[in-house]
NUPA-205625 format. One record per residue: residue in three letters; y, z, x of N, C-alpha, C in turn. Coordinates in steps of 0.02 Angstrom, whole numbers, plus 50000, padded with zeros to 5 digits. Layout:
<recs>
AlaYZXYZXYZX...
</recs>
This chain:
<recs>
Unk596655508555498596245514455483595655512455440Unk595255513855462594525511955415594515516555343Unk594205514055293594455518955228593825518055173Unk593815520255132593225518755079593355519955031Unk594185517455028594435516654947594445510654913Unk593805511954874593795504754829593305505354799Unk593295501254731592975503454670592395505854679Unk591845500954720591205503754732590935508954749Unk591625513054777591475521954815591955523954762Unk592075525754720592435531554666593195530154711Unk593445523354717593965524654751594275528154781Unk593805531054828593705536254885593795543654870Unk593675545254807593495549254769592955554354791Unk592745558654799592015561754812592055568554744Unk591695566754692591855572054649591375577454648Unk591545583654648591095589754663590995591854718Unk591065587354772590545587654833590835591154903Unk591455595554897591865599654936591655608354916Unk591155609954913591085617254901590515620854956Unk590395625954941590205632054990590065636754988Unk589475641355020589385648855032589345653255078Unk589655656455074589465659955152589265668255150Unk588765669855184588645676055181588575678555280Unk588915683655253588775687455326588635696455328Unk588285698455381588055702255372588195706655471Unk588535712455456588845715255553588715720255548Unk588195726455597588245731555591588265731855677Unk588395738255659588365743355767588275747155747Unk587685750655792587535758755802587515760255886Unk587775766355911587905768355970587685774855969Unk587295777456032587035785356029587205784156115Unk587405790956120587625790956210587835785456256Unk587405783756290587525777556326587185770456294Unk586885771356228586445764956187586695762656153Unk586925755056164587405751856076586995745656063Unk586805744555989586695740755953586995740655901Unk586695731955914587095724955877586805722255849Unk586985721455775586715714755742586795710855707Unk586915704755687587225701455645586865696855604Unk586985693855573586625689155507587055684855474Unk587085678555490587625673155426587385667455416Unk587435665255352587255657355337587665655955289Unk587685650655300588275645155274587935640455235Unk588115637755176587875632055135588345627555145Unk588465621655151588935617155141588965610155122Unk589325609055072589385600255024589735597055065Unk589565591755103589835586055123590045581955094Unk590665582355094591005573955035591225568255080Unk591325569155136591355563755196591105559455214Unk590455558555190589865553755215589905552555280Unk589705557555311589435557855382588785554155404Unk588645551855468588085546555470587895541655443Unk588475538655407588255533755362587775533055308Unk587925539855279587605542555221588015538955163Unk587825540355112588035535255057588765539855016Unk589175537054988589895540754983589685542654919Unk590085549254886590055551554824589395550854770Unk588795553354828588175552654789588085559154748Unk587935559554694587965564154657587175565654629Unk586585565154620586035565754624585675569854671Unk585765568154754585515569254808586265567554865Unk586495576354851587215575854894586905576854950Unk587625573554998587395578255061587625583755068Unk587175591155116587095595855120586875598055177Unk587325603255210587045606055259587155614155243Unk586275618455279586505624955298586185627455362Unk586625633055403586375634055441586455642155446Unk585605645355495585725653255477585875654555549Unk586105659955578586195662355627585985671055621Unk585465671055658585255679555675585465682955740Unk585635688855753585785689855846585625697255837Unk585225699855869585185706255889585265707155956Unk585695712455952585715714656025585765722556050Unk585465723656108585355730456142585695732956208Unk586185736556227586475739056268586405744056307Unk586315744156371586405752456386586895750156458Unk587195757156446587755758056528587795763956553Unk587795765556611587685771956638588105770256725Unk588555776356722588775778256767588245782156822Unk588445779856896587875781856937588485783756995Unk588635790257003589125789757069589825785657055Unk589655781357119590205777257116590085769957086Unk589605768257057589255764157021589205763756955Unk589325758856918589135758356845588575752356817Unk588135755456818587565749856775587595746956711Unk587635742256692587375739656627586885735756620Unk586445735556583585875733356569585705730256497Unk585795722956475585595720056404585115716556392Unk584855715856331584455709756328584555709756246Unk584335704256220584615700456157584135694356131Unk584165694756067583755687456031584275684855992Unk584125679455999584675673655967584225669155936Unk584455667955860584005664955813584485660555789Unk584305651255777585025645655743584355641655722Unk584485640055650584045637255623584625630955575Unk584455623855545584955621555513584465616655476Unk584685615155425584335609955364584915606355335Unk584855601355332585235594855310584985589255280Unk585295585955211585155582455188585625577555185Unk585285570355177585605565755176585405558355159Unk585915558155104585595551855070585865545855114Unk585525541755127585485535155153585275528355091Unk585515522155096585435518455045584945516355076Unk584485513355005583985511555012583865504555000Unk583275503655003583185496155003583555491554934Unk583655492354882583955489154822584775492454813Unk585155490754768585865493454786585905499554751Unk585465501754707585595508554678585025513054703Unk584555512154740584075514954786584435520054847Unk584205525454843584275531554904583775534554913Unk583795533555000583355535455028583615542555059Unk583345547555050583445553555068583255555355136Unk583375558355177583235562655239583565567555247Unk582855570355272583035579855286582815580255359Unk583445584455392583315586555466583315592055464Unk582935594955524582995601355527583055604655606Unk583235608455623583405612355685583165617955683Unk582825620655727582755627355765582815631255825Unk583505632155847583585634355918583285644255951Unk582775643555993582645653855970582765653456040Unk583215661956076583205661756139582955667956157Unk582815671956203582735677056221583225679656304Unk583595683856291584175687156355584065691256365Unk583955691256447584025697656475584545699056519Unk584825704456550585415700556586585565709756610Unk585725708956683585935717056696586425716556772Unk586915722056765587625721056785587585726456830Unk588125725856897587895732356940588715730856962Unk589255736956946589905736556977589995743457004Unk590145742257092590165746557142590805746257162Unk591145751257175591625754757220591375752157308Unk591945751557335591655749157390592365752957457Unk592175755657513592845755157546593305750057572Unk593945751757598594335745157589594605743657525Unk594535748557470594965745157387594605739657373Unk594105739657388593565736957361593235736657285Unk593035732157257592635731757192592095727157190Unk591565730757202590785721857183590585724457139Unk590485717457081590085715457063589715710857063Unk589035710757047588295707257030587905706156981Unk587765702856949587545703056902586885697356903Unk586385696156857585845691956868585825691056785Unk585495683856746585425682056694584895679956677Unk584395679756641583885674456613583665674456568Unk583755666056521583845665156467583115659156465Unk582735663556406582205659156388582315655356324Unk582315651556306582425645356252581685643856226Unk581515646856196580715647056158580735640456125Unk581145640856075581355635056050581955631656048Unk581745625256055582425619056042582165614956008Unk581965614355950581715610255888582085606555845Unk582005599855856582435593355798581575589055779Unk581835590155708581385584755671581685581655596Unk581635576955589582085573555536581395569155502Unk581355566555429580645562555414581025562155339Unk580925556355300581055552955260580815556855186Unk580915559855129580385559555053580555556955004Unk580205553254959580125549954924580075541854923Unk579735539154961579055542554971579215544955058Unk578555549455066578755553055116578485551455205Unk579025551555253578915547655313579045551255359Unk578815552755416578915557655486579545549455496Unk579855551455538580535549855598580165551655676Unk580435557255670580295558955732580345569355738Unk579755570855786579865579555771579805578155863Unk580225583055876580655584255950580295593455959Unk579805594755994579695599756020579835604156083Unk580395607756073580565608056158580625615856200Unk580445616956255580625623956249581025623856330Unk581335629656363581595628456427581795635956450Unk581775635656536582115642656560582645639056581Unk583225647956601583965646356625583985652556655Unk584005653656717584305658556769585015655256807Unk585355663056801586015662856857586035669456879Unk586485668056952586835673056980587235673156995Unk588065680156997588365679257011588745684957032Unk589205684857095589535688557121590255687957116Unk590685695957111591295695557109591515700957159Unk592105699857190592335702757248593105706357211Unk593395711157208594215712157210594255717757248Unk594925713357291595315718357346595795717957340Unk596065724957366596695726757330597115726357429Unk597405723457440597635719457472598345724457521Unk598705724557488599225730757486599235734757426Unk599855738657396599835740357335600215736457287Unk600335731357298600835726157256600205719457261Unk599765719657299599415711457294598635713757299Unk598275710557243597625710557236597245703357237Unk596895702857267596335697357282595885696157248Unk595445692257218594955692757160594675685257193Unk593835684757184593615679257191592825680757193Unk592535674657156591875676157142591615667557144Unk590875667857118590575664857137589705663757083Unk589525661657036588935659057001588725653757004Unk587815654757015587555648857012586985648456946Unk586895645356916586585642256858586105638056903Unk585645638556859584755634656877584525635556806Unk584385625256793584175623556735583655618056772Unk583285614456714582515611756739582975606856793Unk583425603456778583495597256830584355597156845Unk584625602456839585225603756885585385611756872Unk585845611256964585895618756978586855617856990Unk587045620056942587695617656965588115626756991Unk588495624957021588905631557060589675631257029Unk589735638357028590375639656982590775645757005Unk591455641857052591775646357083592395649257051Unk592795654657076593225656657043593505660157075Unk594375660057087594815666157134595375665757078Unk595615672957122596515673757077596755677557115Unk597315677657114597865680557170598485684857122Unk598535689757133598825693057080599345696957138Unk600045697057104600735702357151601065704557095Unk601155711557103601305712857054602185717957094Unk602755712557105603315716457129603585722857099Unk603455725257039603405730556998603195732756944Unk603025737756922602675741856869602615736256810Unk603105733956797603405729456729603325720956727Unk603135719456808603195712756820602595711656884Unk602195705056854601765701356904601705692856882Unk601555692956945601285684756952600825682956974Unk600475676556943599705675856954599555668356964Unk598915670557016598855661757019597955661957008Unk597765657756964597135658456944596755651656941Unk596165651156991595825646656989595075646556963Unk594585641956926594115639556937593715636656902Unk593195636156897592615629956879592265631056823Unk592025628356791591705627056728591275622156715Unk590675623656688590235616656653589985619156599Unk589735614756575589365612956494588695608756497Unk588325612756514587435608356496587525602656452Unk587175595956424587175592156383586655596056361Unk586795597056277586235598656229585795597156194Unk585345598556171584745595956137585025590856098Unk585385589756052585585585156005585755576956087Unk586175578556098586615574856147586045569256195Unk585305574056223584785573756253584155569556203Unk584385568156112583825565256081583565559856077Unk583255557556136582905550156128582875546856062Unk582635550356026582525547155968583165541955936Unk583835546355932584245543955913584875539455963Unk584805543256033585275537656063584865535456129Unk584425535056137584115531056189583625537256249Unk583185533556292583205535556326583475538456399Unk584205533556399584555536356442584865543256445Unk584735545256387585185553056381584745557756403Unk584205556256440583815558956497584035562956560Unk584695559856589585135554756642585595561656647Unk585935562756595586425565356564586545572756623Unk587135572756652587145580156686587825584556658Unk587835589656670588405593656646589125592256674Unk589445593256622590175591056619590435596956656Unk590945594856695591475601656747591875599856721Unk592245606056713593075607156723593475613156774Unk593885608056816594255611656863594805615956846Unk595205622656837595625624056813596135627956875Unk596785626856855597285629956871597765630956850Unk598065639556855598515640356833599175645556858Unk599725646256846600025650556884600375653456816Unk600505660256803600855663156788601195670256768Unk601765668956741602285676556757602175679656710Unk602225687156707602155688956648602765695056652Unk603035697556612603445703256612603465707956562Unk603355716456556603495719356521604185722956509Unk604405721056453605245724956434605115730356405Unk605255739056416605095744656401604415743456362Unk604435746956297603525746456260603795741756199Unk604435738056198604365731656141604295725756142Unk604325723356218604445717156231603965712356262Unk603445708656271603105709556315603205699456326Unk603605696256399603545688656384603175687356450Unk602885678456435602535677356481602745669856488Unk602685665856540602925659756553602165655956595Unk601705652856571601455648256625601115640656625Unk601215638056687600975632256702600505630156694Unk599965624056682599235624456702599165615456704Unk598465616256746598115610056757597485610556764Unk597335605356719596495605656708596305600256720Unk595735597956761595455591956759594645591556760Unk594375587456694593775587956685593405582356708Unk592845582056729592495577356766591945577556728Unk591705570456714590885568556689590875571556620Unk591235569356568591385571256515590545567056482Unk590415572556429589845569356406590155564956356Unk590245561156318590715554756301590015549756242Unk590495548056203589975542956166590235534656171Unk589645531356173589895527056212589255521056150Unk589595517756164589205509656116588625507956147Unk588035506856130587435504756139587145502556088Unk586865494756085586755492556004585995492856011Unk585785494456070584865495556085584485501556053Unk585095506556017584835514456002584805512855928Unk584545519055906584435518055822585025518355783Unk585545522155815586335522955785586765520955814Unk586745514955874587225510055903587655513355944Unk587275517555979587705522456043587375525756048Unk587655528256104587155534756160587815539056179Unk587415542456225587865548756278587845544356329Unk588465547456374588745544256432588945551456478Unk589075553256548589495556256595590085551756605Unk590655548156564590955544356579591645547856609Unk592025551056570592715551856563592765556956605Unk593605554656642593685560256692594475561556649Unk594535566556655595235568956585595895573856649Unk596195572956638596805578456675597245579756599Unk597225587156611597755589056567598055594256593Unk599095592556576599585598556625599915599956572Unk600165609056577600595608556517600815615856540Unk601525617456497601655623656490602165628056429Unk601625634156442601635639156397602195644756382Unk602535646056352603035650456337602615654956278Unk602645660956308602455664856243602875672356242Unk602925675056186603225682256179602965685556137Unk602985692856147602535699856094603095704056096Unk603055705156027603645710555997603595716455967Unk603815721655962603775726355946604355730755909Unk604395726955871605155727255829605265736055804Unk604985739655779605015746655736604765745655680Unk604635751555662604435752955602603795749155577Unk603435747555622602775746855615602615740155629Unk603505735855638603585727555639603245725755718Unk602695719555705602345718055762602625709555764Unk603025706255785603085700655809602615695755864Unk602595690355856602535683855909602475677855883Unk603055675355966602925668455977602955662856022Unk602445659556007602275652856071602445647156051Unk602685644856130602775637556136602275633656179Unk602105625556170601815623756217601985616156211Unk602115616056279602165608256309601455604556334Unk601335600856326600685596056361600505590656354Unk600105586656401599905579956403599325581256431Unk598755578656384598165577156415597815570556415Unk597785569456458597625559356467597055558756505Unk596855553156506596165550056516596325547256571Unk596075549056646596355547256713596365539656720Unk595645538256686595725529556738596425524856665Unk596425526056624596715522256586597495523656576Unk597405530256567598425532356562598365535656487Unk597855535556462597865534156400597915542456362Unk598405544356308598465550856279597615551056246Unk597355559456269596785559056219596945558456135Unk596205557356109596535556456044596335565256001Unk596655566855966596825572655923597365577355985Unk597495575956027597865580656047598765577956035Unk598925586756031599715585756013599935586756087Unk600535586056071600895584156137601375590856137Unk601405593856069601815600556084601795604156026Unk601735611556006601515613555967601865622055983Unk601785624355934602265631255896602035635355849Unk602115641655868601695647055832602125653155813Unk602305653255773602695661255745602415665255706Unk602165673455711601895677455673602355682755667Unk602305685155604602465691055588602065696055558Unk602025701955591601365708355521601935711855516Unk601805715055466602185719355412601815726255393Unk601865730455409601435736855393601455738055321Unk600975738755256600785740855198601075745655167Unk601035748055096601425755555088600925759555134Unk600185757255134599635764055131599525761655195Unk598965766055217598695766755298598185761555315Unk598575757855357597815753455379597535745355322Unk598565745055293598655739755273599365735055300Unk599125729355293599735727455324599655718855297Unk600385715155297600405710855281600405704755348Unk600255699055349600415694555419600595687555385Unk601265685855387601605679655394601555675755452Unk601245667655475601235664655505601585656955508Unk601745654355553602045646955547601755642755618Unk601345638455594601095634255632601295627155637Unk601625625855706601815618155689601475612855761Unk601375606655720600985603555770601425595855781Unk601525592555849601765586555846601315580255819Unk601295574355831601045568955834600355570355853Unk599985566055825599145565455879598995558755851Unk598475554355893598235550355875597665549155864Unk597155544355840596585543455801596145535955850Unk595435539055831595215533955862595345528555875Unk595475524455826595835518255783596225515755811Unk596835519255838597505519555869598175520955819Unk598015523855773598315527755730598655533155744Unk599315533355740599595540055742599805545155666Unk599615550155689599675554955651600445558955636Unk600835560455591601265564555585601325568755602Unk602005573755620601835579555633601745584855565Unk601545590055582601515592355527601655599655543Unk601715603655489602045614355511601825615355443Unk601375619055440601005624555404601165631455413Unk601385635155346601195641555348600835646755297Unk600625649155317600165655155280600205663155309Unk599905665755234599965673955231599165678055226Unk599285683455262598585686355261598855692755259Unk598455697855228598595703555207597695706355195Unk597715715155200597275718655187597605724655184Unk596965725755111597415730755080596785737555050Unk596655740955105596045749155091595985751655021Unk595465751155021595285752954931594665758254930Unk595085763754961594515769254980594345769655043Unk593895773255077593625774155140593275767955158Unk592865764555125592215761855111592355754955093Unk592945753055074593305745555050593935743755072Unk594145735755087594595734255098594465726655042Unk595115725755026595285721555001595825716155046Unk595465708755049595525703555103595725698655061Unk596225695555091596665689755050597155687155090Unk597335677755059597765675755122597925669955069Unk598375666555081598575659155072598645654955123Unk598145651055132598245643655176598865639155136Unk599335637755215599615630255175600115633255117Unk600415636955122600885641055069601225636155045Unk601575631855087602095625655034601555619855030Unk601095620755020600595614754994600835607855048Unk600695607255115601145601855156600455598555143Unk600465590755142599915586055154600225582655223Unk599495583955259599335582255317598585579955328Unk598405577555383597745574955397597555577855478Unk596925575555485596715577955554596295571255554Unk596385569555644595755563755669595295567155651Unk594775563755638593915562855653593635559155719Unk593015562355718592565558155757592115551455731Unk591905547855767591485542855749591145543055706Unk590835549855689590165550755654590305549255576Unk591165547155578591365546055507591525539355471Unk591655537255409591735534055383592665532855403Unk592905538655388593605538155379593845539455469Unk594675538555469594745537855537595265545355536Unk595395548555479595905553855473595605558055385Unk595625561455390595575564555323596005571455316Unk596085570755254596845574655234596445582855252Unk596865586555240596575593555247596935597955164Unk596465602555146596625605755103597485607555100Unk597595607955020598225609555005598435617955003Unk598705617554967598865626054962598075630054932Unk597865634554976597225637354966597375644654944Unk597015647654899597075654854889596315659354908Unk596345661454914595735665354961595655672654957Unk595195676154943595065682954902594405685754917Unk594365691254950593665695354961593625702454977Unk593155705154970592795711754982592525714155030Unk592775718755068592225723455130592175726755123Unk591525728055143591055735255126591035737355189Unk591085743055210590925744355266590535751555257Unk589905750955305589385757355292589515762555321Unk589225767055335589695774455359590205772855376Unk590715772855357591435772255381591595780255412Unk592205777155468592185783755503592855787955458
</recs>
């Protein structure tokens, strides 16, 4: 395991440099058929990790990242006949600033760099679902997404140096159709169909499901389809991993799955299912000693992952809400055999809520347990079972009082990292206590 405990780094020490702010800001207003949305959050955050090969436990010129996120959005829906329209459009605002000390030319010398990001989009997007004969259902829908901005620029101060400033802007249209037929009265048909158009690929994205439902209380399902992921501006930055990430096309994933589900009167509700996923043209980082940070992006990895799910919902009395899941899985790397790395191989979830003395409080006990995973390195990880409590508790019309404990028996555990790190595992917080305030404006 690679490590950076030793005298010269605070014996892997980072003092101060784990803290944080966060502000957020959610409102909705709705008049007839009109709803708006809007939201507001930014985050400050101390890096004690030395990410990028930033310098460890610098205390002068920490590293620091924040990033804001704005979204407004506008709705309308209107019933027409046998028709229902919806109609949106939306601005999306991601802006991010980061600092980071880099060593400098002498051994107590830091060289600072500040990056910055600006992603702005503009959505429009409108929905048309018709009644059709035959137990019929279409929908249609059309999308287009303008990307005003996609802005990376990073430049050196003290003294002060451009890097590199990345100006970018782009369109994104799709369309897509969905079909459901109702088949008999026990079997429904579902299957659709989107295509995406970006500057230099148009990829198609299908989708069916087959649904029987032998009674009121019980069905079974078989659900297929497709998925991709654009490579993103970061992924796409010459500057930093070459010009091949030019090249770069979107990652698919194939999915399938089958499963049962059953309801027991109004307390019981279990479900059992299978699945297989296999992803193709994984965008992947890959070694290149020709780039400025000794790697690039790749379409390399083709991944299969099978596994299955046991889950249950309870409805105990007296206000008692139960659940819990199981899951089996293996997800491996086709050409090699090889387990991915951070994934567990089986994992467990138990909740309990607890209803409050007062209205519209309630307590939630959880237990999370995870098997083995491994690390870049070839390191395996322990297993580890965490649990924690969350509770809210109404303090007037207008306030709630929010609180939880992470990690209740203080368990030390770690999680892999990615490359971008110094370390090959880093521990995760111990027992956390956690405490806040909501305001909420006209409350109803």
């Amino acid at each position: 395991m690679r490590t950076i405990n030793a005298p010269g780094t605070n014996s892997g020490i980072a003092q101060g440099l784990d803290g944080g702010r966060v502000g957020q800001l959610y409102g909705q207003l709705s008049f007839k058929n009109l709803v708006f949305t809007g939201a507001y959050g930014s985050r400050r955050k101390d890096i004690p990790t030395a990410s990028f090969g930033t310098v460890f436990n610098e205390q002068q010129f920490p590293e620091q990242t924040t990033d804001r996120h704005t979204l407004a959005d506008v709705e309308y829906s209107r019933t027409l006949g046998v028709s229902h329209v919806t109609v949106r459009g939306s601005f999306d605002r991601f802006s991010y600033d980061g600092t980071y000390p880099l060593a400098g030319a002498s051994a107590d010398a830091i060289q600072l760099a500040l990056n910055s990001v600006l992603g702005t989009s503009w959505t429009g997007e409108a929905l048309l679902t018709r009644t059709l004969p035959g137990r019929q259902v279409v929908t249609l829908g059309t999308e287009f997404v303008d990307n005003v901005h996609q802005n990376q620029q990073t430049h050196y101060v003290n003294p002060t140096a451009p890097l590199f400033s990345i100006t970018r802007s782009s369109l994104q249209e799709a369309v897509y159709l969905q079909d459901e037929i109702k088949l008999t009265p026990r079997l429904i048909a579902n299957g659709g169909v989107r295509y995406d158009r970006y500057e230099h690929f148009q990829p198609v994205s299908p989708r069916a499901a087959l649904i029987f439902s032998p009674s009121s209380s019980q069905s079974f399902k078989y659900l297929y389809g497709r998925a991709f992921r654009a490579p993103n501006e970061y992924e796409r930055n010459t500057f930093y991993f070459g010009d091949g990430t030019q090249n770069l096309r979107p990652e698919s994933i194939d999915t399938q799955e089958i499963v049962w589900e059953r309801y027991t009167h109004d307390w019981l509700r279990t479900s059992v299912s299978a699945y297989r996923y296999t992803a193709n043209g994984l965008i992947t980082p890959a070694p290149d000693p020709s780039t400025l940070l000794g790697a690039t992006y790749v379409n390399a990895a083709r991944v299969q992952a099978k596994g299955l799910e046991f889950e249950a919902q309870m409805r105990l009395g007296a206000g008692l809400v139960g659940l819990a899941s199981y899951a089996l899985q293996r997800a491996e790397d086709v050409q090699t055999g090889e387990v991915l790395v951070n994934s567990p191989g089986q994992m467990a979830k138990m909740r309990l809520s607890v209803p409050g003395p007062s209205r519209r409080s309630f307590v939630s006990v959880e237990l999370l347990s995870m098997s083995s995973r491994s690390t870049l390195a070839g390191d395996t990880l322990r297993p580890a079972t965490t649990a924690s409590i969350a509770m809210i508790v109404p303090a007037g019309s207008a306030f709630e009082l929010v609180g939880g404990v992470a990690n209740l028996f203080n368990v030390q555990y770690a999680d892999p990292v990615s490359s971008q790190l110094q370390q090959d595992a880093i521990v995760q917080n111990g027992r956390t206590l956690r405490i806040g305030l909501t305001w909420k404006f006209w409350p109803k």
